[in-house]
mmCIF file of the N, C-alpha and C atoms, coordinates in Angstrom:
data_MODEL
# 
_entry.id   MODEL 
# 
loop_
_atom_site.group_PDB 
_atom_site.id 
_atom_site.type_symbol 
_atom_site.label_atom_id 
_atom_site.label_alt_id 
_atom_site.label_comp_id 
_atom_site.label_asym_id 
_atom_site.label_entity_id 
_atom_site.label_seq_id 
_atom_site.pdbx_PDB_ins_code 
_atom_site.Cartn_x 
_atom_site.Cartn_y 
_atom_site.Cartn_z 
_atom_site.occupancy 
_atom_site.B_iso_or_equiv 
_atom_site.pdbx_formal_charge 
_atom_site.auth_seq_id 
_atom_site.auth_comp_id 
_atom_site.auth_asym_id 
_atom_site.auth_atom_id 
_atom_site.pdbx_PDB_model_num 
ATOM 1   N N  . UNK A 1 1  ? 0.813  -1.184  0.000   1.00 0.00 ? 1  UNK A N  1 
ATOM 2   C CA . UNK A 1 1  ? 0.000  0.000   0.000   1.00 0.00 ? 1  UNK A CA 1 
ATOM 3   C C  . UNK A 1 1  ? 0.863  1.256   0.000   1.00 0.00 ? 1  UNK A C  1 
ATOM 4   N N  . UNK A 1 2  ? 1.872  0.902   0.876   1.00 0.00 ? 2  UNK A N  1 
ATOM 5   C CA . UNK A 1 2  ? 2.751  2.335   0.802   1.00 0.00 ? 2  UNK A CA 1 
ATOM 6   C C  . UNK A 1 2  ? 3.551  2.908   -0.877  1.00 0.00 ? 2  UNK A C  1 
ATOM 7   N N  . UNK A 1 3  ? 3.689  1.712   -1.423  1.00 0.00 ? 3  UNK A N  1 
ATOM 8   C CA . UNK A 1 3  ? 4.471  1.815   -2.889  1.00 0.00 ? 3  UNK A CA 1 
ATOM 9   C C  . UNK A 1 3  ? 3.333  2.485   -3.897  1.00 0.00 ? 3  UNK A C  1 
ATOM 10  N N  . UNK A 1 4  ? 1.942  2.117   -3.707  1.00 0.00 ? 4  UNK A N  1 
ATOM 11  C CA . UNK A 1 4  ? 0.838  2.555   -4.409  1.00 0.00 ? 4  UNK A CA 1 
ATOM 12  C C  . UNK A 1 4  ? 0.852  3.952   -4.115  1.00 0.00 ? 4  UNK A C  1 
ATOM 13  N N  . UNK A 1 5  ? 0.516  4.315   -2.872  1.00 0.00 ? 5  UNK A N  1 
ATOM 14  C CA . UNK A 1 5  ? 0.853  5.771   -2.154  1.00 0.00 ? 5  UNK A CA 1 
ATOM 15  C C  . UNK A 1 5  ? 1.856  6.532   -2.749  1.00 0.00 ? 5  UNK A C  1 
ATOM 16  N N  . UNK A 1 6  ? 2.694  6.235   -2.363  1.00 0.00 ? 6  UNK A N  1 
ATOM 17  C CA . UNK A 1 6  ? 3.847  7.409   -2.663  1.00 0.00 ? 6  UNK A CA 1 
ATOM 18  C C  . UNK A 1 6  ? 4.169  7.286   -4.137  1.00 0.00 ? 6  UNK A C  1 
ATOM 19  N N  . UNK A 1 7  ? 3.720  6.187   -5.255  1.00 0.00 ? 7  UNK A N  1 
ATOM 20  C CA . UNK A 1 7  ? 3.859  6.698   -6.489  1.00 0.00 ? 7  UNK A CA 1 
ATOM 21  C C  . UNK A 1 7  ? 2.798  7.573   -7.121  1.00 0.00 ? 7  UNK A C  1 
ATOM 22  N N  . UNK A 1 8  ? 1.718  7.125   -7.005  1.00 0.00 ? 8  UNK A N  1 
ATOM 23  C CA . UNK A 1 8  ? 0.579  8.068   -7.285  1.00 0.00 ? 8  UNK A CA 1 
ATOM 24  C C  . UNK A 1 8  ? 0.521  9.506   -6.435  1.00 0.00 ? 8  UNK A C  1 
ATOM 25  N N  . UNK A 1 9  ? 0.794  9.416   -5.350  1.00 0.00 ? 9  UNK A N  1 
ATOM 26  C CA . UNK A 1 9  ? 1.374  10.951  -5.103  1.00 0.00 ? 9  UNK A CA 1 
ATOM 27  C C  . UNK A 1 9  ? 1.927  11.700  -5.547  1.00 0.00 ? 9  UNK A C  1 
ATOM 28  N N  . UNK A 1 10 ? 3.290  10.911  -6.170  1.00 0.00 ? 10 UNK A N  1 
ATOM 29  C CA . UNK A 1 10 ? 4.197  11.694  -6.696  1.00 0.00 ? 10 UNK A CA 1 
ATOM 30  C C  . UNK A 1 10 ? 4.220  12.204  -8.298  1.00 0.00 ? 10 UNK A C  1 
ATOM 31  N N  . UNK A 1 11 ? 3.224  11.223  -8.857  1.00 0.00 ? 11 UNK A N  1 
ATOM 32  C CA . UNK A 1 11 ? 2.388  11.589  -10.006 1.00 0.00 ? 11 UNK A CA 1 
ATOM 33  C C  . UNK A 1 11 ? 1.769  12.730  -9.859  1.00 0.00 ? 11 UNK A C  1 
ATOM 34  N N  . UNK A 1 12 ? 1.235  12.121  -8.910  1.00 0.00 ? 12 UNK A N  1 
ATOM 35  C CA . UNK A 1 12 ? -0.133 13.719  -8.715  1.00 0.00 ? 12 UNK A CA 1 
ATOM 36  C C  . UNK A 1 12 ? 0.881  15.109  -8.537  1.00 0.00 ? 12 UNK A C  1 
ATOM 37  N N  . UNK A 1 13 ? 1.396  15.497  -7.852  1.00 0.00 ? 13 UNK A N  1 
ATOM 38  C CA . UNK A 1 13 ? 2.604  16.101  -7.749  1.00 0.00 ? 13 UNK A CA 1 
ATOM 39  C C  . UNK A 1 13 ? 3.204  16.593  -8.824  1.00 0.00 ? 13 UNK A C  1 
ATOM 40  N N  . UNK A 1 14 ? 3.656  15.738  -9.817  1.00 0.00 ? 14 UNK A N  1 
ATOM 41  C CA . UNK A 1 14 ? 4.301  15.799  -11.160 1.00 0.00 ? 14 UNK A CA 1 
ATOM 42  C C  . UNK A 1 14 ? 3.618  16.554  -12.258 1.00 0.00 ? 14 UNK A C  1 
ATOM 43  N N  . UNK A 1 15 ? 2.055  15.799  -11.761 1.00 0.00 ? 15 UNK A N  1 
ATOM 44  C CA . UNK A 1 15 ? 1.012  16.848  -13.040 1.00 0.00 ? 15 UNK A CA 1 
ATOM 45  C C  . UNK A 1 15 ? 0.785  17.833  -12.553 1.00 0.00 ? 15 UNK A C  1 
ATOM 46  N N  . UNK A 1 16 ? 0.375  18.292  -11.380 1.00 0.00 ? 16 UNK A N  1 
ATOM 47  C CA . UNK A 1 16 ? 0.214  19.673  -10.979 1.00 0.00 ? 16 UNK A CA 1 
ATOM 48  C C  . UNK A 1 16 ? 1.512  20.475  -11.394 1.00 0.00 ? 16 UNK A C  1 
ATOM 49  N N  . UNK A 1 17 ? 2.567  19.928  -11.092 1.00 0.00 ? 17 UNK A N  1 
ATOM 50  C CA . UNK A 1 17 ? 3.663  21.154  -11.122 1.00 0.00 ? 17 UNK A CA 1 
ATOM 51  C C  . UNK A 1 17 ? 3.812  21.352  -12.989 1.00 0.00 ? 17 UNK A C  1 
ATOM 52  N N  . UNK A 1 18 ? 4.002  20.554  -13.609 1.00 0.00 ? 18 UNK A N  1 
ATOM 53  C CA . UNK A 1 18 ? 4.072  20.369  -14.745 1.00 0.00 ? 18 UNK A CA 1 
ATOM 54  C C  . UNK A 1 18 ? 3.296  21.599  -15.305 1.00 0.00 ? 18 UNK A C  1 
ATOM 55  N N  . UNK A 1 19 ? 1.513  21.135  -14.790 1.00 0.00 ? 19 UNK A N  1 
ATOM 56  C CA . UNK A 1 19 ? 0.440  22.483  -15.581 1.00 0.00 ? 19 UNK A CA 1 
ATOM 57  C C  . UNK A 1 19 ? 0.881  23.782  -14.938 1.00 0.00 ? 19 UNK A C  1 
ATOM 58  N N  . UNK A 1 20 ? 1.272  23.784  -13.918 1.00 0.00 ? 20 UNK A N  1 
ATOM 59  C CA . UNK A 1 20 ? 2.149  25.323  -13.224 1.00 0.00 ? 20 UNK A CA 1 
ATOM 60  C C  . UNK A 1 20 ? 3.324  25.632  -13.876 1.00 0.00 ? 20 UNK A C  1 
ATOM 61  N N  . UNK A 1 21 ? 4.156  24.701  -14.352 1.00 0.00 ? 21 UNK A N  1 
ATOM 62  C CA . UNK A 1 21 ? 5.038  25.505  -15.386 1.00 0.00 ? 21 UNK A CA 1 
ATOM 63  C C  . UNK A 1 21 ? 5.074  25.749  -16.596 1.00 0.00 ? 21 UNK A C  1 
ATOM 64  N N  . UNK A 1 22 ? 4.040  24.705  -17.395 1.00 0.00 ? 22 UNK A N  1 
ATOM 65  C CA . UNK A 1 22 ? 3.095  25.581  -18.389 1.00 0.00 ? 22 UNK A CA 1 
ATOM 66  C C  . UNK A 1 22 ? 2.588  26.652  -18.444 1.00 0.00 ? 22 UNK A C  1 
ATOM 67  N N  . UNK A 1 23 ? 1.628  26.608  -17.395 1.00 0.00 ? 23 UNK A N  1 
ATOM 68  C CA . UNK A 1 23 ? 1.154  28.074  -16.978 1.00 0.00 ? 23 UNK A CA 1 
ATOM 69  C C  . UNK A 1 23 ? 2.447  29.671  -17.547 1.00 0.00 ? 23 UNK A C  1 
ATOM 70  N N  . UNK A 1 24 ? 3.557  29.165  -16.599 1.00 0.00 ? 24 UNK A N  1 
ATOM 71  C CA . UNK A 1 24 ? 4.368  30.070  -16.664 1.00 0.00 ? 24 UNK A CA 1 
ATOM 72  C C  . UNK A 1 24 ? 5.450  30.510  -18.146 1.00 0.00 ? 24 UNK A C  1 
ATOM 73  N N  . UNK A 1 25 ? 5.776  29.394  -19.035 1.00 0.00 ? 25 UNK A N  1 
ATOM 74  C CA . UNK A 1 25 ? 6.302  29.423  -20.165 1.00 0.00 ? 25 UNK A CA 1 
ATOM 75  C C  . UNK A 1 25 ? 5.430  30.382  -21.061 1.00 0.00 ? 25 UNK A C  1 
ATOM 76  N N  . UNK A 1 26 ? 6.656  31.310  -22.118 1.00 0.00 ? 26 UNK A N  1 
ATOM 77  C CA . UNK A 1 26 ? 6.659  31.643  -23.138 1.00 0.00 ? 26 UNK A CA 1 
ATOM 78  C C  . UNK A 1 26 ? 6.320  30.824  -24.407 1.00 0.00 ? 26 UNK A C  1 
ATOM 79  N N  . UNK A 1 27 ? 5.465  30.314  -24.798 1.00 0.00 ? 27 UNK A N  1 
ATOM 80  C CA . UNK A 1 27 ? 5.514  28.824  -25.447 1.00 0.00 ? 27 UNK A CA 1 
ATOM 81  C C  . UNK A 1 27 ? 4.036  28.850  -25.729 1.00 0.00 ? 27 UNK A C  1 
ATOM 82  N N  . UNK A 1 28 ? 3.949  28.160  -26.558 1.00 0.00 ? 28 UNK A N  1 
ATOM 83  C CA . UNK A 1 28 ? 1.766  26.943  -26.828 1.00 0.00 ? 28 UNK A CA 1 
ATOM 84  C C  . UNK A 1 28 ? 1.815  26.531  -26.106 1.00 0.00 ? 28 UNK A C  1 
ATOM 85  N N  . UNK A 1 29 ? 0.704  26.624  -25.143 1.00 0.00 ? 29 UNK A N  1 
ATOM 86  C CA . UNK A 1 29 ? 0.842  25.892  -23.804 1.00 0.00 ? 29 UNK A CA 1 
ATOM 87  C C  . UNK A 1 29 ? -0.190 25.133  -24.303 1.00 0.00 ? 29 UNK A C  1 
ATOM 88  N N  . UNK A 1 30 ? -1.433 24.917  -25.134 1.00 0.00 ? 30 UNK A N  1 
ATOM 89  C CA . UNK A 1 30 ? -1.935 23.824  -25.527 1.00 0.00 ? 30 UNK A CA 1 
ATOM 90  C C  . UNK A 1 30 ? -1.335 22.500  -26.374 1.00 0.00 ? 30 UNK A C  1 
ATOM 91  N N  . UNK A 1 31 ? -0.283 22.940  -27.590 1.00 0.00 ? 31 UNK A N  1 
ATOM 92  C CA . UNK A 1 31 ? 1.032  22.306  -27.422 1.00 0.00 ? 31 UNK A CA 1 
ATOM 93  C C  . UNK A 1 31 ? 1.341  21.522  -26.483 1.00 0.00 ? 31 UNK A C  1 
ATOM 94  N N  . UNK A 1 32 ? 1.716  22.562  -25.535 1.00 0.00 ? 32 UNK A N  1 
ATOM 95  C CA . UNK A 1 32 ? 2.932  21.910  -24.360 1.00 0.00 ? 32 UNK A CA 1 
ATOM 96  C C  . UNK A 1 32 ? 2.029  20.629  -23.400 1.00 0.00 ? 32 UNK A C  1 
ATOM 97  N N  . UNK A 1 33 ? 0.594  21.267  -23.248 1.00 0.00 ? 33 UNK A N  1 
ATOM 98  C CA . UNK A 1 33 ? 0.426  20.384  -22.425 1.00 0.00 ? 33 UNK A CA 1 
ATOM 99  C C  . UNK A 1 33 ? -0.113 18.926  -23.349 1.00 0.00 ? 33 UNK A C  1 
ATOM 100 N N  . UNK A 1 34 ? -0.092 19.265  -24.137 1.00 0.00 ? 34 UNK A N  1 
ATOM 101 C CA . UNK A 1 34 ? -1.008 17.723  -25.462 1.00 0.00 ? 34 UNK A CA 1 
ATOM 102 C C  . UNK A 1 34 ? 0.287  16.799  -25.446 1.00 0.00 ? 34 UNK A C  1 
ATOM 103 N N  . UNK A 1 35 ? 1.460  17.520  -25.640 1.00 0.00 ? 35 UNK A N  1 
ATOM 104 C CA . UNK A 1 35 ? 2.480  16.707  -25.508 1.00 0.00 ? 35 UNK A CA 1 
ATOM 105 C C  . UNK A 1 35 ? 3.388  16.214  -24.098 1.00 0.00 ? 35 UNK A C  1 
ATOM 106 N N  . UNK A 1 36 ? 2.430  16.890  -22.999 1.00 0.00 ? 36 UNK A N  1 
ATOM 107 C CA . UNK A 1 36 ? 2.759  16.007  -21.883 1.00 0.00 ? 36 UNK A CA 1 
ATOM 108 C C  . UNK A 1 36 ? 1.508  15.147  -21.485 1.00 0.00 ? 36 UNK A C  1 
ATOM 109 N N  . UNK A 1 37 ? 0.538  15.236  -21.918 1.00 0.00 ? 37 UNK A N  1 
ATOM 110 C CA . UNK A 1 37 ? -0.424 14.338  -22.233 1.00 0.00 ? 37 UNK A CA 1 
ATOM 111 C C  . UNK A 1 37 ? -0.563 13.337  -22.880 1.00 0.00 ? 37 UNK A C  1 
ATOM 112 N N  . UNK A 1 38 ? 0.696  13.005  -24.028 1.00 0.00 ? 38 UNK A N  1 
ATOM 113 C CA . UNK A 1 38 ? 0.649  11.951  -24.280 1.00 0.00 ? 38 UNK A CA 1 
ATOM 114 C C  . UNK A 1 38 ? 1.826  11.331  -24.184 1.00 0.00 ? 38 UNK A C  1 
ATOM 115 N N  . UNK A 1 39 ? 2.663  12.123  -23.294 1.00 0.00 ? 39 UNK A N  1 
ATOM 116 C CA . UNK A 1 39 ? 3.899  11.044  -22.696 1.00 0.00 ? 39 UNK A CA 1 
ATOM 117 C C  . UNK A 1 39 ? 3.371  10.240  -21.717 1.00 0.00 ? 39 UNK A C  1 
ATOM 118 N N  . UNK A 1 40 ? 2.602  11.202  -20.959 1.00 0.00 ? 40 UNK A N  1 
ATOM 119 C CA . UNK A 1 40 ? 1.947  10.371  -20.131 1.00 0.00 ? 40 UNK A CA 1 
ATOM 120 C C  . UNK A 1 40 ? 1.206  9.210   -20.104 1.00 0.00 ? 40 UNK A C  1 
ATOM 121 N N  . UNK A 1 41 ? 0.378  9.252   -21.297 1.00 0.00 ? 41 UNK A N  1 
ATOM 122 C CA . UNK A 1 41 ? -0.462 8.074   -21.543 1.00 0.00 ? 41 UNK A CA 1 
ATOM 123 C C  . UNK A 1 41 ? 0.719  6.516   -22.219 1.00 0.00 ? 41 UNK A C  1 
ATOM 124 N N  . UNK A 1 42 ? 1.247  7.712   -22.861 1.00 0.00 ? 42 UNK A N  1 
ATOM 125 C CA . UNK A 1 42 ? 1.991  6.485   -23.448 1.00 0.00 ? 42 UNK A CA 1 
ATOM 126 C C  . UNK A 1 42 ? 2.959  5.654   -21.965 1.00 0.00 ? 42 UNK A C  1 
ATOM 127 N N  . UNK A 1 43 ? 3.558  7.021   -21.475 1.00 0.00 ? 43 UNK A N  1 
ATOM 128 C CA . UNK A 1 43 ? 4.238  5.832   -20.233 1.00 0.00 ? 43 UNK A CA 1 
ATOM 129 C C  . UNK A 1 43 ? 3.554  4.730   -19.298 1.00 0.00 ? 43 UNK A C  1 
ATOM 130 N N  . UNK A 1 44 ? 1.873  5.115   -18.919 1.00 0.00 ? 44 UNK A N  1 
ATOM 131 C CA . UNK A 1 44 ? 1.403  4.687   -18.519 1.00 0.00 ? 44 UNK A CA 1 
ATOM 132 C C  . UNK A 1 44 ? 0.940  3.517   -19.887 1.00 0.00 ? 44 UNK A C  1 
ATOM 133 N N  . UNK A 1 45 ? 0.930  3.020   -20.568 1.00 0.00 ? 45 UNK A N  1 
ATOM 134 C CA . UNK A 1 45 ? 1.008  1.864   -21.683 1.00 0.00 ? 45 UNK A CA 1 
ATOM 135 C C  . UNK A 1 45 ? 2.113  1.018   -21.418 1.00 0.00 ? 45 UNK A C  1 
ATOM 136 N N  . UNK A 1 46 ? 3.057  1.819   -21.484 1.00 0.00 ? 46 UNK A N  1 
ATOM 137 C CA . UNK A 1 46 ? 3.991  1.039   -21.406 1.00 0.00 ? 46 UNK A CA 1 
ATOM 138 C C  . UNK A 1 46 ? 5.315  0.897   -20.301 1.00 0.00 ? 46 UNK A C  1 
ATOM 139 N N  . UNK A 1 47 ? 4.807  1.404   -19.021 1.00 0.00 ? 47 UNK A N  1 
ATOM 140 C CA . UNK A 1 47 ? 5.326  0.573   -17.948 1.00 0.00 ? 47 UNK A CA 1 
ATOM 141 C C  . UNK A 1 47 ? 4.935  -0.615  -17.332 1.00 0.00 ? 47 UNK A C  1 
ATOM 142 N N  . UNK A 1 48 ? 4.004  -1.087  -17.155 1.00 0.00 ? 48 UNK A N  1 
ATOM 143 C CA . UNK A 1 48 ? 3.802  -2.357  -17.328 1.00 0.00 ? 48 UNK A CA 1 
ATOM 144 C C  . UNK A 1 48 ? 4.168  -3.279  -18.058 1.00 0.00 ? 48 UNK A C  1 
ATOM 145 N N  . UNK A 1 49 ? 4.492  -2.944  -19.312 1.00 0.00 ? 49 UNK A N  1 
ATOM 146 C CA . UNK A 1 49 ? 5.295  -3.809  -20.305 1.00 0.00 ? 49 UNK A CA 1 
ATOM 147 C C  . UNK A 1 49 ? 6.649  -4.340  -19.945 1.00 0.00 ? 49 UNK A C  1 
ATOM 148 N N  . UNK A 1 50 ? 7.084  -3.007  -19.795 1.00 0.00 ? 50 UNK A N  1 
ATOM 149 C CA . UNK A 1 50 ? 8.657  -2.434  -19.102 1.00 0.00 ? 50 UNK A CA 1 
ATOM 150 C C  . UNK A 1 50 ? 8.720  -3.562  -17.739 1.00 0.00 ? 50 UNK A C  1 
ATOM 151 N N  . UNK A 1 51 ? 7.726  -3.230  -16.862 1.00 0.00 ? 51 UNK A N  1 
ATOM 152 C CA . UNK A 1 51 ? 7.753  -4.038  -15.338 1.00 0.00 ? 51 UNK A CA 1 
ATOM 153 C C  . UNK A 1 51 ? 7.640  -5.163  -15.966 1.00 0.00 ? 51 UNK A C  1 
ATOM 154 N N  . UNK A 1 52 ? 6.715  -6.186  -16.298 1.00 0.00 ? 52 UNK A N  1 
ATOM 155 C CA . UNK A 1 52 ? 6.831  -7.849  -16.863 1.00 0.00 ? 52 UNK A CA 1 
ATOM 156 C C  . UNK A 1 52 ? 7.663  -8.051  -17.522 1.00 0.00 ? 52 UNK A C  1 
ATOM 157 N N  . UNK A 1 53 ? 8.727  -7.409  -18.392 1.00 0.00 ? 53 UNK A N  1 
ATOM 158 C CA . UNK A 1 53 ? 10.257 -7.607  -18.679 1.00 0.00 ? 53 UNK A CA 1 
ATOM 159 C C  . UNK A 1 53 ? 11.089 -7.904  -17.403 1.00 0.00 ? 53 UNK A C  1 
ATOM 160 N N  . UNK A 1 54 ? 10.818 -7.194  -16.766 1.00 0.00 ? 54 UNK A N  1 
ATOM 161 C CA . UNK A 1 54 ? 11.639 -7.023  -15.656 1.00 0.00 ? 54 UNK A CA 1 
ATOM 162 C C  . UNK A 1 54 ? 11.685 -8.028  -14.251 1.00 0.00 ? 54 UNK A C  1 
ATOM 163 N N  . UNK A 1 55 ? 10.379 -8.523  -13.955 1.00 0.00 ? 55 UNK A N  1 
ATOM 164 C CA . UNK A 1 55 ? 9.625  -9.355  -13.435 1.00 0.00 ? 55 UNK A CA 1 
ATOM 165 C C  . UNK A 1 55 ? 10.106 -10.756 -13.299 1.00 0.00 ? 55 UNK A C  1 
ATOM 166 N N  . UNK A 1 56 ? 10.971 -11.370 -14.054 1.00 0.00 ? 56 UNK A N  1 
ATOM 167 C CA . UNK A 1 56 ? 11.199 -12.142 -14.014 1.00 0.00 ? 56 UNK A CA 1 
ATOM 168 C C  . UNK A 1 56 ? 12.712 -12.202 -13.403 1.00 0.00 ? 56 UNK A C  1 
ATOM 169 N N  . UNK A 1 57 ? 13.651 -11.229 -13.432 1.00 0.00 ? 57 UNK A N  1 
ATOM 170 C CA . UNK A 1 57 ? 14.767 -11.057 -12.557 1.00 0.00 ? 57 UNK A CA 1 
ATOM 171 C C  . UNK A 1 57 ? 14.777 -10.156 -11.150 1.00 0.00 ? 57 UNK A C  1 
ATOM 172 N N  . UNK A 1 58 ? 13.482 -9.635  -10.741 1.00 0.00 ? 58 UNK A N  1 
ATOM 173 C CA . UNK A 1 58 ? 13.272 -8.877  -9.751  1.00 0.00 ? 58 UNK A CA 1 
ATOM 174 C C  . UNK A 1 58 ? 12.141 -8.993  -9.339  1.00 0.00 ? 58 UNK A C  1 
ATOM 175 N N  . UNK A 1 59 ? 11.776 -9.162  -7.905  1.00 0.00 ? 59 UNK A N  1 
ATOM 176 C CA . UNK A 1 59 ? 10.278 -9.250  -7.251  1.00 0.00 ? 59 UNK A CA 1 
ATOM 177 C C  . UNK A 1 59 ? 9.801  -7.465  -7.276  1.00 0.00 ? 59 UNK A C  1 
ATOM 178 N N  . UNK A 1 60 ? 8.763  -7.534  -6.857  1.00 0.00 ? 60 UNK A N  1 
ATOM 179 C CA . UNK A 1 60 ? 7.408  -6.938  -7.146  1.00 0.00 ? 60 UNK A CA 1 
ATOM 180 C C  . UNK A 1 60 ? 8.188  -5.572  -6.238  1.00 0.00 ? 60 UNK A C  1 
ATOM 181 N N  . UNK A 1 61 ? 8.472  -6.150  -4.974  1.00 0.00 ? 61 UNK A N  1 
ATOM 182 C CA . UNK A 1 61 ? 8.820  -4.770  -3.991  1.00 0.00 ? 61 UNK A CA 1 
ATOM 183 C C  . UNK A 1 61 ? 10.244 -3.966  -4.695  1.00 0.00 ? 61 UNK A C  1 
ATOM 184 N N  . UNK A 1 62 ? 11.330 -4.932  -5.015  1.00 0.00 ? 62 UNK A N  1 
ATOM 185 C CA . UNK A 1 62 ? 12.278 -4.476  -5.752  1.00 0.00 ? 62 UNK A CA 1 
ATOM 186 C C  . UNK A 1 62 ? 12.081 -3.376  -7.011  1.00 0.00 ? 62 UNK A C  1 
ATOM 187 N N  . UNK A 1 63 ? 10.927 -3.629  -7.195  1.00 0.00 ? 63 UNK A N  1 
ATOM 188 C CA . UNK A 1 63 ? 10.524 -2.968  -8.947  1.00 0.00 ? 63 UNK A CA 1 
ATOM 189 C C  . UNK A 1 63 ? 9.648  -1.235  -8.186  1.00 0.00 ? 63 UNK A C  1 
ATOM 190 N N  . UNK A 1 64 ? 9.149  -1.988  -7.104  1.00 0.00 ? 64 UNK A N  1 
ATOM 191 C CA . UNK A 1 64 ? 8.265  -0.266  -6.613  1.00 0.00 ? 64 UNK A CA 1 
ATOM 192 C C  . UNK A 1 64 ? 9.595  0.363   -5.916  1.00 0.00 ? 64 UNK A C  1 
ATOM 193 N N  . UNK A 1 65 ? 10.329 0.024   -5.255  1.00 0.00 ? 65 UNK A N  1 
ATOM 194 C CA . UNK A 1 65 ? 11.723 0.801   -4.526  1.00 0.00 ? 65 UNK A CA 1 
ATOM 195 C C  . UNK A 1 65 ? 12.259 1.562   -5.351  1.00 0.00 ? 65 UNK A C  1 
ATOM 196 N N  . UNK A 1 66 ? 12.266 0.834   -6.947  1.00 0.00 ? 66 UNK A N  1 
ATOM 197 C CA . UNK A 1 66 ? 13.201 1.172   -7.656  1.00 0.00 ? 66 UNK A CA 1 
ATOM 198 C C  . UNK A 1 66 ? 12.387 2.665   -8.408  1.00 0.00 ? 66 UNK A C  1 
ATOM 199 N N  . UNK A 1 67 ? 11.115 1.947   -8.576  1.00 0.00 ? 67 UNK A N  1 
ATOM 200 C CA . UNK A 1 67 ? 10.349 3.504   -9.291  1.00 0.00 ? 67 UNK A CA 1 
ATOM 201 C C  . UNK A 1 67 ? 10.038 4.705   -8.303  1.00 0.00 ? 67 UNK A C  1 
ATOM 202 N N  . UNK A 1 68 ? 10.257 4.349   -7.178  1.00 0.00 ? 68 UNK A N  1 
ATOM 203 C CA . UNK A 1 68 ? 10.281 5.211   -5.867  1.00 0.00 ? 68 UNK A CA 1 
ATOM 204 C C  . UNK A 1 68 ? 11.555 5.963   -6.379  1.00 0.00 ? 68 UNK A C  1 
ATOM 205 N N  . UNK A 1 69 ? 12.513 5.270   -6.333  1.00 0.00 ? 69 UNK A N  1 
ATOM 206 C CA . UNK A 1 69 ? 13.825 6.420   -6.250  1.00 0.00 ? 69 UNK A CA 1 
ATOM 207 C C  . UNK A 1 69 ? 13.734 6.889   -7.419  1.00 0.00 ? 69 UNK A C  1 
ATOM 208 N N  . UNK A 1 70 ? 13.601 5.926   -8.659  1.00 0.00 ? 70 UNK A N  1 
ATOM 209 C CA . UNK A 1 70 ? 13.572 7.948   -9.933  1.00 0.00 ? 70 UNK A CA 1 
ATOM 210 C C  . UNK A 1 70 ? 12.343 8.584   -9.321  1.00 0.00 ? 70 UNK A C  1 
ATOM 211 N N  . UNK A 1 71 ? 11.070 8.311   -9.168  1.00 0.00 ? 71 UNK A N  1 
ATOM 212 C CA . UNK A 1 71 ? 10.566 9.446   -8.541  1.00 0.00 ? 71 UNK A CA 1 
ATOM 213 C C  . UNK A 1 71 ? 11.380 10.429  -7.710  1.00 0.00 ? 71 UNK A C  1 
ATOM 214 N N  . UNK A 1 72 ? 12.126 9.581   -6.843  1.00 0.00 ? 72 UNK A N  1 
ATOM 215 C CA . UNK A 1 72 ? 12.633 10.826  -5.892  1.00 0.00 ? 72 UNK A CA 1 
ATOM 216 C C  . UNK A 1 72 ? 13.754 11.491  -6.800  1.00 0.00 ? 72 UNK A C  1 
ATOM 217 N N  . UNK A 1 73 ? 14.830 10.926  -7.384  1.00 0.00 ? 73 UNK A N  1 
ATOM 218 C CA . UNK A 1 73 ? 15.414 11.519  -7.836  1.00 0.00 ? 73 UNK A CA 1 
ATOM 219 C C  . UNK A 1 73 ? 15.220 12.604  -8.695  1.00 0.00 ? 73 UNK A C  1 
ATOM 220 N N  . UNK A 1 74 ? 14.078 12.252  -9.824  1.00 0.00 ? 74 UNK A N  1 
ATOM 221 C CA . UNK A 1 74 ? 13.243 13.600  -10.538 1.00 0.00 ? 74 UNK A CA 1 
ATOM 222 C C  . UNK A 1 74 ? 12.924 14.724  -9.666  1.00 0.00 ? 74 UNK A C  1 
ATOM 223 N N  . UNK A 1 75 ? 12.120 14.726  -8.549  1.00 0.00 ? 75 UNK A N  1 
ATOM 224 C CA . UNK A 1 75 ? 12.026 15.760  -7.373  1.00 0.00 ? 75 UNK A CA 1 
ATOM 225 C C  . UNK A 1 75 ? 13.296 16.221  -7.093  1.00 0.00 ? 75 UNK A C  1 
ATOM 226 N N  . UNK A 1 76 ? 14.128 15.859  -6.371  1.00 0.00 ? 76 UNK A N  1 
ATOM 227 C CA . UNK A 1 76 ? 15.666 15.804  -6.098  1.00 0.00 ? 76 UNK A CA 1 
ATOM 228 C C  . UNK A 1 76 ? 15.919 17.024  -7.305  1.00 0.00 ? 76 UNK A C  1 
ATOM 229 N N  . UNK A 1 77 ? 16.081 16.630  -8.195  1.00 0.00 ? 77 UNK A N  1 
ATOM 230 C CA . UNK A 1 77 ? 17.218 17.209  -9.450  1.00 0.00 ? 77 UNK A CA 1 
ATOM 231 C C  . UNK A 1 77 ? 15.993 18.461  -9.926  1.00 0.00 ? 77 UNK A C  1 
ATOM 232 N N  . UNK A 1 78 ? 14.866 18.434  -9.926  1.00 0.00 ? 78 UNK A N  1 
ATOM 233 C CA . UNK A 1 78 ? 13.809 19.443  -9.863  1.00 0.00 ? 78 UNK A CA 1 
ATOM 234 C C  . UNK A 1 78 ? 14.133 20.832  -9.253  1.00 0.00 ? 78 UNK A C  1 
ATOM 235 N N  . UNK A 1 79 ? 14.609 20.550  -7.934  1.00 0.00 ? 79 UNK A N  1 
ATOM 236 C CA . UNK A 1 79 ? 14.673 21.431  -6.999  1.00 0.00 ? 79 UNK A CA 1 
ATOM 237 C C  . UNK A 1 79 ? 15.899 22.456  -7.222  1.00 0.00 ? 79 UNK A C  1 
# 
């Protein structure tokens, strides 16, 4: 439950700040955001793919630890 938590948090997190620095760019921000709209979808396609590759040399908790830390690290290097 905690791995569910703190990734979808940090999602949630990710899209808010994301449409806030849209907001703020010189740029198409309908553009900007269509094309973080469909990184998104697409990553969400295809991490699961990515994880059952993976699945077979690493258990389940190993695979959320691991998407925990680039989460954190993205925040981290954000800042």
């Amino acid at each position: 439950m905690l791995g569910f938590s703190s990734l979808g948090g940090g999602s949630g997190v990710a899209t808010v700040g994301f449409a806030l620095a849209v907001a703020r760019m010189n740029t198409d921000r309908g553009l900007a955001m269509g094309f973080f709209n469909t990184t998104i979808y697409a990553g969400l396609s295809f991490a699961p793919i990515i994880a059952g590759i993976f699945i077979d040399f690493v258990s389940f908790e190993k695979l959320f630890i691991a998407n925990g830390c680039i989460l954190a690290v993205g925040i981290i290097l954000k800042s």
